[in-house]
N, CA, C and O atoms as CSV, one atom per row, in Angstrom:
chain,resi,resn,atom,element,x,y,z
A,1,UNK,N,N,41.841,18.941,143.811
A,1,UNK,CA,C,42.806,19.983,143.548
A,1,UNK,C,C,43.560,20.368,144.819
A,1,UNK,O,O,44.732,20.711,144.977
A,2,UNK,N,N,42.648,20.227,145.596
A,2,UNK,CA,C,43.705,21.267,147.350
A,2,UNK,C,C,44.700,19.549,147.506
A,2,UNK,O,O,45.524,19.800,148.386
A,3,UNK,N,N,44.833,18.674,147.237
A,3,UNK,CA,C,45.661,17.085,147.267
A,3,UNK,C,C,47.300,17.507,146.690
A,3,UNK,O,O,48.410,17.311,147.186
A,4,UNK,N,N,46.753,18.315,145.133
A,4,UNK,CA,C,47.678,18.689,144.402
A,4,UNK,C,C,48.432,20.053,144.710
A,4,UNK,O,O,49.604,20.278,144.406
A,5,UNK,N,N,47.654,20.845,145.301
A,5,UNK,CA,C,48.533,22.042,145.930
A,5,UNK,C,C,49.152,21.511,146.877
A,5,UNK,O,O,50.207,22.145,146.875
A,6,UNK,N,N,49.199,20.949,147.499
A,6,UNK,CA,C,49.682,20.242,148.849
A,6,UNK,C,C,51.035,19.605,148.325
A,6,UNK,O,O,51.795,19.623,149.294
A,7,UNK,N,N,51.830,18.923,146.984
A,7,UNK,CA,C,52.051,18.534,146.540
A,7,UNK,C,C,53.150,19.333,145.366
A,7,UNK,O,O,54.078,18.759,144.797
A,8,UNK,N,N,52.766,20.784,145.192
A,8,UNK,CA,C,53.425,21.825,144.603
A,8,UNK,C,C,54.642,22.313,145.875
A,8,UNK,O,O,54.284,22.117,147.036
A,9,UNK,N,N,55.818,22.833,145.682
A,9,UNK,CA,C,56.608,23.443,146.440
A,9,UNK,C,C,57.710,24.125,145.011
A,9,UNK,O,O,57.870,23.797,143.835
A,10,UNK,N,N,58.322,25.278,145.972
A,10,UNK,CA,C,58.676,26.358,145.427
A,10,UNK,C,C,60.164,26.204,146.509
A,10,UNK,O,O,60.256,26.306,147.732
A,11,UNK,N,N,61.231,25.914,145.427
A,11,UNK,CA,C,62.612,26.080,146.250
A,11,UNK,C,C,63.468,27.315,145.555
A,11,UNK,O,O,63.305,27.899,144.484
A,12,UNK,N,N,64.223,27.435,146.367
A,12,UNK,CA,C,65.880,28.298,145.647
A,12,UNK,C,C,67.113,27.676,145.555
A,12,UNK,O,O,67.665,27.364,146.610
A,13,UNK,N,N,67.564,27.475,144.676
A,13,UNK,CA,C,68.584,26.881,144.616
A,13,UNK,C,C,70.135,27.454,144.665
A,13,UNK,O,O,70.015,28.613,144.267
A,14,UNK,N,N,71.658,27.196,144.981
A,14,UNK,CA,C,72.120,27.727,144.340
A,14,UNK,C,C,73.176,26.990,144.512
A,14,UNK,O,O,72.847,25.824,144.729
A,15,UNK,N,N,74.633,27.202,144.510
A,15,UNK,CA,C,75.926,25.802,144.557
A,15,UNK,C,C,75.822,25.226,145.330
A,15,UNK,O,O,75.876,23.996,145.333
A,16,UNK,N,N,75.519,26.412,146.825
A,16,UNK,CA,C,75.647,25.985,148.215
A,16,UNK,C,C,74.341,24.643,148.475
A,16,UNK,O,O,74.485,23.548,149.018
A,17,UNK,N,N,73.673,24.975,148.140
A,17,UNK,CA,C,72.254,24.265,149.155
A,17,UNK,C,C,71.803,23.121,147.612
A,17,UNK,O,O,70.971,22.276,147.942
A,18,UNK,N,N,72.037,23.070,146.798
A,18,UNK,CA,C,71.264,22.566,145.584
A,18,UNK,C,C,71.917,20.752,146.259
A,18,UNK,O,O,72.904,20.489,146.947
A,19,UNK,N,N,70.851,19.850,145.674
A,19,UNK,CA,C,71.392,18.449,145.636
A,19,UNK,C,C,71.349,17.778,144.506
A,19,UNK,O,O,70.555,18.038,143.602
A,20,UNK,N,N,72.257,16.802,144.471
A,20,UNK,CA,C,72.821,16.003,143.218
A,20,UNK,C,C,71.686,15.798,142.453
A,20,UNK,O,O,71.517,16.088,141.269
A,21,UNK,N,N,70.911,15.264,143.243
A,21,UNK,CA,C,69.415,14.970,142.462
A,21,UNK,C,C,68.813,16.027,141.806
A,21,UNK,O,O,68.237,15.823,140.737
A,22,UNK,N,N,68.854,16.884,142.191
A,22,UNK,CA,C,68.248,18.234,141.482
A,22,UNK,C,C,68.697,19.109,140.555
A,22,UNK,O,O,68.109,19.838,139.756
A,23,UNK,N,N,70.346,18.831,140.904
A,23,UNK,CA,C,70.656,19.334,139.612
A,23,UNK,C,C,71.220,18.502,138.543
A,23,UNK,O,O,71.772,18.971,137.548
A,24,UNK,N,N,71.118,17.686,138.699
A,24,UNK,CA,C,70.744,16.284,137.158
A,24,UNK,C,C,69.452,16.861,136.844
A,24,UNK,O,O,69.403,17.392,135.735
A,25,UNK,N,N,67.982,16.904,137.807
A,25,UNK,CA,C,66.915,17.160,136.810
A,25,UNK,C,C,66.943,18.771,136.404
A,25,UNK,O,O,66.279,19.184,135.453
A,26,UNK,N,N,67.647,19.507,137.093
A,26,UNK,CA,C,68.082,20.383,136.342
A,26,UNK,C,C,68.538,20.749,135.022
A,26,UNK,O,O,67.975,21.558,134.285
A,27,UNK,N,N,69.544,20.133,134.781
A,27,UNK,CA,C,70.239,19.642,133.701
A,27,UNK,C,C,69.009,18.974,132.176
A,27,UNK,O,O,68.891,19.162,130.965
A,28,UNK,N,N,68.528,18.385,132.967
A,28,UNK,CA,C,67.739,17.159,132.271
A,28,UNK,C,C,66.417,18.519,131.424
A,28,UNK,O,O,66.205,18.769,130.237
A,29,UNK,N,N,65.851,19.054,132.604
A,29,UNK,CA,C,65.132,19.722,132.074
A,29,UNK,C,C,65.461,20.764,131.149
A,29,UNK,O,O,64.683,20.953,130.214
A,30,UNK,N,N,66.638,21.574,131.276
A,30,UNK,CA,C,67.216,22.123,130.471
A,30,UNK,C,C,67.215,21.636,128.603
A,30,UNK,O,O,66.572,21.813,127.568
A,31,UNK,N,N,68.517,20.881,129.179
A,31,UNK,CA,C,68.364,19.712,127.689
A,31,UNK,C,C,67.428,19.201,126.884
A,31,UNK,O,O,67.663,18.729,125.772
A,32,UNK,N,N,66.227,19.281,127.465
A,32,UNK,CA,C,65.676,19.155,127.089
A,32,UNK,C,C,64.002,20.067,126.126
A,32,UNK,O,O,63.344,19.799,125.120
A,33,UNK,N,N,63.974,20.979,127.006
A,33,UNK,CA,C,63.480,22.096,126.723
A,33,UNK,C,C,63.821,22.597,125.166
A,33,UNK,O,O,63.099,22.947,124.232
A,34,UNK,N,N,65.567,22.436,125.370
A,34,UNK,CA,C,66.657,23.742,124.241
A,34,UNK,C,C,66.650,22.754,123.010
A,34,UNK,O,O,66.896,23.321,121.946
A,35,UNK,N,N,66.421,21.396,122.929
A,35,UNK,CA,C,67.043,20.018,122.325
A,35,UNK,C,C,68.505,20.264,121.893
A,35,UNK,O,O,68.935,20.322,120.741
A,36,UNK,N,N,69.071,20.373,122.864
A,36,UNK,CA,C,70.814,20.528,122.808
A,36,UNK,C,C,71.667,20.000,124.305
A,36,UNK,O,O,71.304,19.974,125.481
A,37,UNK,N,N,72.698,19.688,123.753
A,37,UNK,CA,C,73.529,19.042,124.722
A,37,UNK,C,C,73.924,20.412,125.880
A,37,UNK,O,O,73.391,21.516,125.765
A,38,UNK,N,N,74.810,20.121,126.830
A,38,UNK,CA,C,74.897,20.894,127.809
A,38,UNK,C,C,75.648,21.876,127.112
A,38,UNK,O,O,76.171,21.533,126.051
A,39,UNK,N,N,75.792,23.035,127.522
A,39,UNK,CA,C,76.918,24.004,126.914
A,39,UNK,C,C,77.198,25.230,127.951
A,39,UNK,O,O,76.822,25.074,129.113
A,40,UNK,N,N,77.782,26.326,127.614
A,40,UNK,CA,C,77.976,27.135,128.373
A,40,UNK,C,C,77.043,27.963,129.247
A,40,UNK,O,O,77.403,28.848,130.022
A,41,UNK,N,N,75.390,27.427,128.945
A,41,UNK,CA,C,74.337,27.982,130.099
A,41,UNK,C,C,74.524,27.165,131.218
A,41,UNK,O,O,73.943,27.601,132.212
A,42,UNK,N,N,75.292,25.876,131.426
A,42,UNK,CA,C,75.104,25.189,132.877
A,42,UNK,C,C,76.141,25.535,133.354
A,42,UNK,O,O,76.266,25.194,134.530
A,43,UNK,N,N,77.323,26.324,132.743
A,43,UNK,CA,C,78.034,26.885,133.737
A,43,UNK,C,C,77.479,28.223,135.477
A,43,UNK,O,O,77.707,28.658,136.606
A,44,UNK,N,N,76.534,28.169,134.073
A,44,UNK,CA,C,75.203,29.122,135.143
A,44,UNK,C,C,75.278,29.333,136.316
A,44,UNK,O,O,75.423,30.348,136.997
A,45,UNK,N,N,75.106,27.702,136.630
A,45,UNK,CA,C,74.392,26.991,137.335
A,45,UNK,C,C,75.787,27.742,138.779
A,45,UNK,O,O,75.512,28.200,139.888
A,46,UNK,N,N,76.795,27.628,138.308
A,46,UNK,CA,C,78.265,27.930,139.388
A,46,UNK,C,C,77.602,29.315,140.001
A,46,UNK,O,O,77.420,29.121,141.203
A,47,UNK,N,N,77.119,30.808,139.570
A,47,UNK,CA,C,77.294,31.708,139.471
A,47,UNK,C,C,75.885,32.531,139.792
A,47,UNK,O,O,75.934,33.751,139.635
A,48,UNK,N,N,74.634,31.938,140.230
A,48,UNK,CA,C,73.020,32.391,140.027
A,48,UNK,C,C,72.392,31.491,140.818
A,48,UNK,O,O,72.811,30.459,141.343
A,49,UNK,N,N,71.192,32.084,140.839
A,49,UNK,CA,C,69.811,31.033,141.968
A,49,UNK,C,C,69.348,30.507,140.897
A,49,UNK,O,O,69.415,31.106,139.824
A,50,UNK,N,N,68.720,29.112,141.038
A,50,UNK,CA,C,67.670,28.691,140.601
A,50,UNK,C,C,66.322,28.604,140.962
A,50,UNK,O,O,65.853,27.614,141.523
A,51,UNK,N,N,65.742,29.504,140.691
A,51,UNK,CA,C,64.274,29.306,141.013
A,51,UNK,C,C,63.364,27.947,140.441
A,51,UNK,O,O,63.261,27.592,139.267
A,52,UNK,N,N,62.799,27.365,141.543
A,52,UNK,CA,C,62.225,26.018,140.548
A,52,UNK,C,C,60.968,25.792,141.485
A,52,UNK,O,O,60.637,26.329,142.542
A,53,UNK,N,N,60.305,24.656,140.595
A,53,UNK,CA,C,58.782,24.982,140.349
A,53,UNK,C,C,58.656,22.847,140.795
A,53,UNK,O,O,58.788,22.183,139.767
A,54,UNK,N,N,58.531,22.342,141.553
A,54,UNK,CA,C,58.670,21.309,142.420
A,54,UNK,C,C,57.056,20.298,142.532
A,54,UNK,O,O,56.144,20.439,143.346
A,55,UNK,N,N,57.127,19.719,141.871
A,55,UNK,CA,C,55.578,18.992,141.854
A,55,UNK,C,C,56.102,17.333,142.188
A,55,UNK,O,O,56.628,16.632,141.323
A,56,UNK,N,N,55.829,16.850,143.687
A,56,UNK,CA,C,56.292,15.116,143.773
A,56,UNK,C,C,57.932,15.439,143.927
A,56,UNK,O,O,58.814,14.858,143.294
A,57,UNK,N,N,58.068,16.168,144.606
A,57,UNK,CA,C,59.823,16.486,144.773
A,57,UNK,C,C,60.247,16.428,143.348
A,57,UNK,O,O,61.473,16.334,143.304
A,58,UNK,N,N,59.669,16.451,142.091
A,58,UNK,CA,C,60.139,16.598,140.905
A,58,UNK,C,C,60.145,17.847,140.612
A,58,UNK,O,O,59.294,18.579,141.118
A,59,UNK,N,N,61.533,18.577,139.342
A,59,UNK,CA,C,61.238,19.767,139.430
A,59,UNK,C,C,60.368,19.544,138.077
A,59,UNK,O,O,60.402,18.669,137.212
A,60,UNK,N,N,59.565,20.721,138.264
A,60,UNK,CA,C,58.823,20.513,136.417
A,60,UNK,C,C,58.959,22.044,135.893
A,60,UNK,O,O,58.525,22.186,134.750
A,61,UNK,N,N,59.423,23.100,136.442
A,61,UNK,CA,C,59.680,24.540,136.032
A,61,UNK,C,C,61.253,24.827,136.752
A,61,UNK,O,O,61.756,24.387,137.785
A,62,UNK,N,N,61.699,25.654,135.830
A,62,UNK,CA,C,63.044,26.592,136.203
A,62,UNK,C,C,62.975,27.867,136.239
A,62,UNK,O,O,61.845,28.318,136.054
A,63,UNK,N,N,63.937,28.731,136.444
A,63,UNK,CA,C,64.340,30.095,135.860
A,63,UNK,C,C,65.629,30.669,136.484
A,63,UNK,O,O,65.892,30.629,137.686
A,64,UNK,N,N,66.129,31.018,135.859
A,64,UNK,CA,C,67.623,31.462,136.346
A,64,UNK,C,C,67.285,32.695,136.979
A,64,UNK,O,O,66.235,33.252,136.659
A,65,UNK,N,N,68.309,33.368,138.140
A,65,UNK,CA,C,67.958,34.939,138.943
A,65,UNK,C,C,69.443,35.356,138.498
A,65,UNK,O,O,70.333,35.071,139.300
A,66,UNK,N,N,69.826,36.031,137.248
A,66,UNK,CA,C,71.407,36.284,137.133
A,66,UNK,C,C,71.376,37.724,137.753
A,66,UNK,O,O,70.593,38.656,137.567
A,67,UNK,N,N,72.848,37.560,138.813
A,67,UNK,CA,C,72.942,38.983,138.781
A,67,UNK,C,C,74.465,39.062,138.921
A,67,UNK,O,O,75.253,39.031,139.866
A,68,UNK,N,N,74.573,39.201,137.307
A,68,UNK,CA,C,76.739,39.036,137.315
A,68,UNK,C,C,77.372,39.732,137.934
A,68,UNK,O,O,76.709,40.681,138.351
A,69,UNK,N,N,78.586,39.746,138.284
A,69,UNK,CA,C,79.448,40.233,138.417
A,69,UNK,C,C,80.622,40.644,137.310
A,69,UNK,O,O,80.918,39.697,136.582
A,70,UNK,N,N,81.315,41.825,137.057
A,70,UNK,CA,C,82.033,42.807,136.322
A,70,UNK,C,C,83.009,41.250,135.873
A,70,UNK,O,O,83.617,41.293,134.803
A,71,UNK,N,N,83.091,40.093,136.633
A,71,UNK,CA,C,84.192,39.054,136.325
A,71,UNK,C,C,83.376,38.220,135.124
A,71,UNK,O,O,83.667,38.342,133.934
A,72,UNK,N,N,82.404,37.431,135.579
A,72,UNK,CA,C,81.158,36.798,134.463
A,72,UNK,C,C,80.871,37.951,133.394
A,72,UNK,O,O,80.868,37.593,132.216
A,73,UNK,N,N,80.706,38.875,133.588
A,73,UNK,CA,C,80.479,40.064,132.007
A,73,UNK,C,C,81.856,39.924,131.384
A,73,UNK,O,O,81.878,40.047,130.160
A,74,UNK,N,N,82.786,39.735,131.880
A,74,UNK,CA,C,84.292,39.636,131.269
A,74,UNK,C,C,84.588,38.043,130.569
A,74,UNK,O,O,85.345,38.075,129.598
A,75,UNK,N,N,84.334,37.375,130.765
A,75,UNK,CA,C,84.535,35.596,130.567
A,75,UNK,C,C,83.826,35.568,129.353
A,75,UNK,O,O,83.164,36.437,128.785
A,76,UNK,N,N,84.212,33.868,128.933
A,76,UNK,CA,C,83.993,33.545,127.657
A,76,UNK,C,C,82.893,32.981,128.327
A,76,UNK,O,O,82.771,31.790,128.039
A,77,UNK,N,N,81.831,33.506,129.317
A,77,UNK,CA,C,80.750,32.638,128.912
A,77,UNK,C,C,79.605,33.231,127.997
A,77,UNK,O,O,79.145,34.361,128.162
A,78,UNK,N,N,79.157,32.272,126.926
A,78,UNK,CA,C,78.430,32.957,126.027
A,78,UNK,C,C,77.394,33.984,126.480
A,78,UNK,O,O,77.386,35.136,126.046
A,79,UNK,N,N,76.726,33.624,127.163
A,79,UNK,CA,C,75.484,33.917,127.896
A,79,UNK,C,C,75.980,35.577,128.517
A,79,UNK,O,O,75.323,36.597,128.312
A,80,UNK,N,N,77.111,35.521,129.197
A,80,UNK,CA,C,77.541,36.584,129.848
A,80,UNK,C,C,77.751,37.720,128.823
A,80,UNK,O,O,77.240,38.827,128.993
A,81,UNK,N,N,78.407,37.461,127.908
A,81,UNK,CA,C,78.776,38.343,126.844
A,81,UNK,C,C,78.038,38.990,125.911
A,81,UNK,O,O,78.303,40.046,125.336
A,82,UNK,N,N,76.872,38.122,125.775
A,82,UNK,CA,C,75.780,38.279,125.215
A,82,UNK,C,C,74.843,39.533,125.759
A,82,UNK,O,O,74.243,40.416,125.146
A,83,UNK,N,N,74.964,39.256,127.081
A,83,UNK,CA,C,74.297,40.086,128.085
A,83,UNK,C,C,74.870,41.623,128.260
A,83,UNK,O,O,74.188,42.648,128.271
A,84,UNK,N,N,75.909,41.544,128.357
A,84,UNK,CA,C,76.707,42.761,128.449
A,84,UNK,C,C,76.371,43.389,127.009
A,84,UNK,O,O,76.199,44.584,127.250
A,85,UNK,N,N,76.194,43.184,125.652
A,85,UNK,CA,C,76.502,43.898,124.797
A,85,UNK,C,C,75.242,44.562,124.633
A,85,UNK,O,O,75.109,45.576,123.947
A,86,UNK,N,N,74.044,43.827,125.447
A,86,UNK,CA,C,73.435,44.795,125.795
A,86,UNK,C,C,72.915,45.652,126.952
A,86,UNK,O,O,71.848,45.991,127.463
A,87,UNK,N,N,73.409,45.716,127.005
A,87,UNK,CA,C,74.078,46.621,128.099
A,87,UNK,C,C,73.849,46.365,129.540
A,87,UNK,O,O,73.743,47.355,130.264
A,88,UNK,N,N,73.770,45.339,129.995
A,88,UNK,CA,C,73.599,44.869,131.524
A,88,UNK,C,C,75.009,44.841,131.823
A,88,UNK,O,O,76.002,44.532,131.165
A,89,UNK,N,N,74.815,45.262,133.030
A,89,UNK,CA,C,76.123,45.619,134.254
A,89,UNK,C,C,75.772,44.771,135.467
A,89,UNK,O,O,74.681,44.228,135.640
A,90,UNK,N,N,76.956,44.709,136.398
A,90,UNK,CA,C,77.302,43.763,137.433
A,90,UNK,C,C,75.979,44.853,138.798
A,90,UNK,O,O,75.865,44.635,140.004
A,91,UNK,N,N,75.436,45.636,138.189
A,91,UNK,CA,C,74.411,46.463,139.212
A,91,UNK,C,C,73.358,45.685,139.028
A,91,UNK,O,O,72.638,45.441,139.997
A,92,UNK,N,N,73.048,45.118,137.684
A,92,UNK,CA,C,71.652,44.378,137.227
A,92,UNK,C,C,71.269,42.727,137.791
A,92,UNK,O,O,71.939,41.826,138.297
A,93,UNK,N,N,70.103,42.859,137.474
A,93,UNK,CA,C,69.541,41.300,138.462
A,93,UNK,C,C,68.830,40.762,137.293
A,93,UNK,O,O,68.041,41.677,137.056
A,94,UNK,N,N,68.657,40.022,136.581
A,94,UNK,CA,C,67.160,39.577,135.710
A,94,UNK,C,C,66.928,38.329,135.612
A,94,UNK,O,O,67.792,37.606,136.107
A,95,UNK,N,N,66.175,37.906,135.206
A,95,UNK,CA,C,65.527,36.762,135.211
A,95,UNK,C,C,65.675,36.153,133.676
A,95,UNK,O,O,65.188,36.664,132.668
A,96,UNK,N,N,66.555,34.797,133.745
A,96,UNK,CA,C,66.995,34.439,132.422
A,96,UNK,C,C,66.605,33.014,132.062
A,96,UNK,O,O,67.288,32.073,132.466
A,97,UNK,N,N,65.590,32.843,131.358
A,97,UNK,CA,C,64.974,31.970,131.021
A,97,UNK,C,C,63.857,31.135,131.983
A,97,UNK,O,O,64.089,30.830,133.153
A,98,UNK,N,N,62.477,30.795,131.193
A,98,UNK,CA,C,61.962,29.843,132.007
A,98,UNK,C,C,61.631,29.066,131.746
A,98,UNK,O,O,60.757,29.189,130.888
A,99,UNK,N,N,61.913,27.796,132.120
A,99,UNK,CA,C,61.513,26.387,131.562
A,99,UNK,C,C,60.519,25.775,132.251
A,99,UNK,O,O,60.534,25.623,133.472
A,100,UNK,N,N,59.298,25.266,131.218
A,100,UNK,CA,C,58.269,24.163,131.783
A,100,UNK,C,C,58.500,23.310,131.083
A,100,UNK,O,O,58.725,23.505,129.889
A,101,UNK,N,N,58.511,21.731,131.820
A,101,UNK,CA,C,58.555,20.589,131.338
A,101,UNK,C,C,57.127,20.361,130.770
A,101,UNK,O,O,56.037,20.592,131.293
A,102,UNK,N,N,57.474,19.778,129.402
A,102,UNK,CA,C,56.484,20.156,128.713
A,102,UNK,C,C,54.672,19.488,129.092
A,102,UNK,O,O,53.643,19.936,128.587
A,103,UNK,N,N,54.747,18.595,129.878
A,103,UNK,CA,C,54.161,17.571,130.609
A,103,UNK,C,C,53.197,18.422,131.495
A,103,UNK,O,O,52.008,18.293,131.788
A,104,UNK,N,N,54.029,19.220,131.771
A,104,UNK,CA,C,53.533,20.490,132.979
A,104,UNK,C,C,52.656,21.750,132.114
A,104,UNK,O,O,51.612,22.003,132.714
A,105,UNK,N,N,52.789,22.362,131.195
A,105,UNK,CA,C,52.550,23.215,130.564
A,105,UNK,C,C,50.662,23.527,130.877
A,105,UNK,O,O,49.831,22.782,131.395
A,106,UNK,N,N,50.515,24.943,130.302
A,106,UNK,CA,C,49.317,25.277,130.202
A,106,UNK,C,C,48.246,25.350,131.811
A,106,UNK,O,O,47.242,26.035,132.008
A,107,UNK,N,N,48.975,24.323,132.794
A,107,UNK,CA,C,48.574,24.642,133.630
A,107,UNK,C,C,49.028,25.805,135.511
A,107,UNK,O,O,48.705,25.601,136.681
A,108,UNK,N,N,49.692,26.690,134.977
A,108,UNK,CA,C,50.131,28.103,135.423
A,108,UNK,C,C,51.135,27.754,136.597
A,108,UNK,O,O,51.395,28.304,137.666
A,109,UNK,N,N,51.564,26.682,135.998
A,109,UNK,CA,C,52.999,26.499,136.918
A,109,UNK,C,C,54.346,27.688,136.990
A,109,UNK,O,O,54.990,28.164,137.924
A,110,UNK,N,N,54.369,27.839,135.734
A,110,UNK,CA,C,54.985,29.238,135.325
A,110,UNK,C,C,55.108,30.536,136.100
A,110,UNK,O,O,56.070,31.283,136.272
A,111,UNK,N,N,53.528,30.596,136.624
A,111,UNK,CA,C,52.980,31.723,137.533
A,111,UNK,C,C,53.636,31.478,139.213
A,111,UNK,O,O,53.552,32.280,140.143
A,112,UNK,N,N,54.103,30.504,139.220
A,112,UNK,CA,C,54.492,30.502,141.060
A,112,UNK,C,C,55.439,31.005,140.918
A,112,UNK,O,O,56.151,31.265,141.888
């Protein structure tokens, strides 16, 4: 087990610092999780951190850190609009969705 902690890492992601590679398995994991093609949550990806959950430089967990701005609560992105109607403002931070690859599950990857 201490082989496999050794082996776990915990990144942040966001437009600036993220790499090609990561956000394909980004993507990938997404898509896969939702069983739907890409849509207006990977616009997300422009606008928020990704918190991710890194086992073998693979990611195997996500979670979005949204904290919009008064412009994203205004846009057609679904997600944004959604958010606003209940009542989150460009003051708010939350945590929007978390994905384990399902491969990963049950064992408290979730928890880092």
């Amino acid at each position: 087990m201490e082989n496999a902690k050794k082996l776990l890492d915990i990144k942040f992601f966001n437009k600036k610092n993220i790499l090609e590679k990561h956000l394909l398995q980004i993507k990938n994991l997404w898509i896969k999780i939702f069983s739907k093609k890409e849509n207006d949550d990977m616009e997300l990806l422009d606008e928020t951190i990704v918190g991710a959950v890194l086992f073998n430089n693979n990611i195997i967990a996500i979670s979005f850190l949204l904290c919009p701005s008064e412009k994203l609560l205004n846009s057609d992105i679904e997600s944004y609009s959604n958010i606003k109607e209940q009542g989150v403002t460009e003051n708010d931070c939350y945590i929007y969705n978390l994905c384990v690859n399902e491969d990963y599950r049950k064992k408290g990857y979730s928890k880092k």
